[in-house]
N, C-alpha and C positions, 0 to 999 in steps of 0.2 A: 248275100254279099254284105259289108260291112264298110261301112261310110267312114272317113276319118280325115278329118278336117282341121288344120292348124294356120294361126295369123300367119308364122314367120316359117322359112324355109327352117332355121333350125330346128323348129319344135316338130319337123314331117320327115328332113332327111335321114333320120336315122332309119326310120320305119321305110322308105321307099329302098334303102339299098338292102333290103331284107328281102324286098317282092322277086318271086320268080316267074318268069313267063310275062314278061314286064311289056303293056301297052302304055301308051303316051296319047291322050287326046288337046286339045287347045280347044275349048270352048268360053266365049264370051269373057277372052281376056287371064280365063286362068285355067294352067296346066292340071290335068286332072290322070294318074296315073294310076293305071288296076292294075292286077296279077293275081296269083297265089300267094299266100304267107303260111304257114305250118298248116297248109291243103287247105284253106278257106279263099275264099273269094274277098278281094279286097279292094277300095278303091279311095289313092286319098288327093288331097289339092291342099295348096298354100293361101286361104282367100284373101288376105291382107289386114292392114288393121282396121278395127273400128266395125259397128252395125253393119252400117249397110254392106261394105265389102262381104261381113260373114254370112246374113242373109241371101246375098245374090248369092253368093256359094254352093251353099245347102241347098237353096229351090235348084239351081243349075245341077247340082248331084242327082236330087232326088227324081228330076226327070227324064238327065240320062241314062242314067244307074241305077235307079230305085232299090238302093237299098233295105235293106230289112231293119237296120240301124244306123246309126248314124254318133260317133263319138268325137269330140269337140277335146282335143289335147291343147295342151301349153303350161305358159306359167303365170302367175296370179301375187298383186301384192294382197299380205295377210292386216288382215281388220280383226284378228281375234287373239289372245296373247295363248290359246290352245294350236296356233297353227303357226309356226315360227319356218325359218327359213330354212330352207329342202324339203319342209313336211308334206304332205299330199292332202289336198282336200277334192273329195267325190260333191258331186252338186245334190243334195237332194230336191232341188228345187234354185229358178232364177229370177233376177229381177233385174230391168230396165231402169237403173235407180235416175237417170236424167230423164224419164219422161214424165213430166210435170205437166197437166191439167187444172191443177188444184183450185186455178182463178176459177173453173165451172163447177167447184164443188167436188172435185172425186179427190179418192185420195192419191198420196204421191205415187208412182209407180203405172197407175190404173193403166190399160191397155184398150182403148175404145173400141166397139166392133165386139172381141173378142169378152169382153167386160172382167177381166182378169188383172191381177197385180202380179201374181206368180204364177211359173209354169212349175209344174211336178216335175222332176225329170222320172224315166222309166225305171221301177223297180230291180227288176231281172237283172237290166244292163248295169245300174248304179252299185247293186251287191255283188256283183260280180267284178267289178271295176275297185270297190274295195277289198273284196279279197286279193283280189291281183297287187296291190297296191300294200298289203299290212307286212307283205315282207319283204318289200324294197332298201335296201341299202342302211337299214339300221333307223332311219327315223319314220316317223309316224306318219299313220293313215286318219284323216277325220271325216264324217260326212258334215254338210250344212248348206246352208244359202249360200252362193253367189250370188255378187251385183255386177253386172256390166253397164257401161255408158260409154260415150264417146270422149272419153278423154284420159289420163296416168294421172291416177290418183297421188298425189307429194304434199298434200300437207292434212295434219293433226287436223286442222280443226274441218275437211271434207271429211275425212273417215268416221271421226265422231257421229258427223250428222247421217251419213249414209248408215251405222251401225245402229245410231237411236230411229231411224224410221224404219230400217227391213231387218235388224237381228241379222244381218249378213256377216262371215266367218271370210271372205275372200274378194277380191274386187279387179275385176279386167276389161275387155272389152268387147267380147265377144260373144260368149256364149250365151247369154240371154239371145240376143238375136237369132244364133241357133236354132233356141232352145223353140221362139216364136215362128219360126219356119215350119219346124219338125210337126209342131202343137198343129198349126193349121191344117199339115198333109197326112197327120194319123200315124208319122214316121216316131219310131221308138228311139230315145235317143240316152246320152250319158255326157255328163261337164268334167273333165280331169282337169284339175292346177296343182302344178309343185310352185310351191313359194318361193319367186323369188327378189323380194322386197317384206317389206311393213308397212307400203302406202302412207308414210309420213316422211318429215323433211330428209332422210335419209336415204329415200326412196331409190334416187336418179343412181346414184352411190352404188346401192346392193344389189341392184335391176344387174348394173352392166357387168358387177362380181360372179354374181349367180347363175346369171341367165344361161350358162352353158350345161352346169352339172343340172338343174332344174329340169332343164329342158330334154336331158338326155334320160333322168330318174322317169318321167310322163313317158318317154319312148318307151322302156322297158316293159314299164306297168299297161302301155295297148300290144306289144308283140304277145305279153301272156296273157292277156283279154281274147284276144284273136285264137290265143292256141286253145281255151278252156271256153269259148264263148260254142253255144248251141242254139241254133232257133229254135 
């Protein structure tokens, strides 16, 4: 089964009216829908925005569902001048850039417990998530870092700092969280963002231009993830 998880209903509706054989569960607040999709098993939810929301998600997924994977769709403002606006960026790895320690010495990002700054995302899923991905709609596929934090990144001078501390290509809110779920339970997972902003003062602007064809270019590229994916 294949896990697939997005903030906003438009970054999931496209891929649920695809599902056949279509079940509906409600648990702990968020709607969680399986089926079939090109004869795979499929199961995806809307977790909301921000950490915690996408965390509780995923652990709730992976207990009811136990997915085999777990892929993390939407759209992402770009921190990198290689990933402009529609392009697609694959996560090869995430980072929690608001989680700050630093007063005790670790460095920015650190993850306590865990003792990690980045999570890897899963190879398999991630090359395959770019293949899917480098023939969509004429613009380009990258891998790199994503940052999530809890908050919409709008101005020059956050991106800068978030880009000189973790070399991150893309910035949202979610998928690290994810990504720190999946890490814990040994679940394999993948980060998709189509751009749709620059994370600077223009942001608010491009977000609400964008956010539909963005969102719908990320649906496409998991319907062929789904049809070409193999455990």
């Amino acid at each position: 089964m294949i896990g697939i998880i997005g903030a906003m209903k438009i970054e999931i509706e496209k891929i649920d009216s695809l599902i056949q054989n279509k079940s509906e569960k409600q648990i702990a607040g968020t709607l969680f829908v399986s089926g079939t999709l090109n004869g795979k098993e499929i199961v995806t939810a809307v977790c909301g925005i921000g950490k915690v929301a996408a965390a509780m998600c995923a652990q709730t997924m992976i207990m009811a569902y136990s997915p085999d994977c777990i892929i993390n769709t939407g759209v992402a403002g770009s921190l990198s001048d290689k990933a402009g606006i529609l392009d697609t960026v694959i996560a090869d790895s995430l980072v929690e850039h608001d989680m700050d320690t630093t007063a005790l010495g670790d460095p920015p990002g650190f993850i306590s417990g865990i003792d990690t700054v980045y999570f890897p995302a899963d190879k398999y899923v991630s090359s395959l998530l770019f293949e899917c991905a480098s023939g969509i709609g004429g613009f380009k596929a990258i891998t790199g870092r994503i940052a999530s934090g809890d908050q919409f990144v709008a101005s020059a001078e956050k991106k800068d700092k978030i880009v000189a501390q973790f070399d991150a290509c893309a910035c949202e809110m979610e998928g690290a969280a994810i990504a720190h779920t999946c890490f814990c339970n040994k679940v394999p997972f993948g980060v998709i963002r189509a751009i749709s902003d620059c994370a600077d003062g223009s942001s608010h602007m491009d977000y609400a231009q964008f956010l539909p064809q963005a969102a719908a270019a990320a649906a496409e590229i998991i319907r062929l993830f789904v049809e070409k994916y193999e455990k």
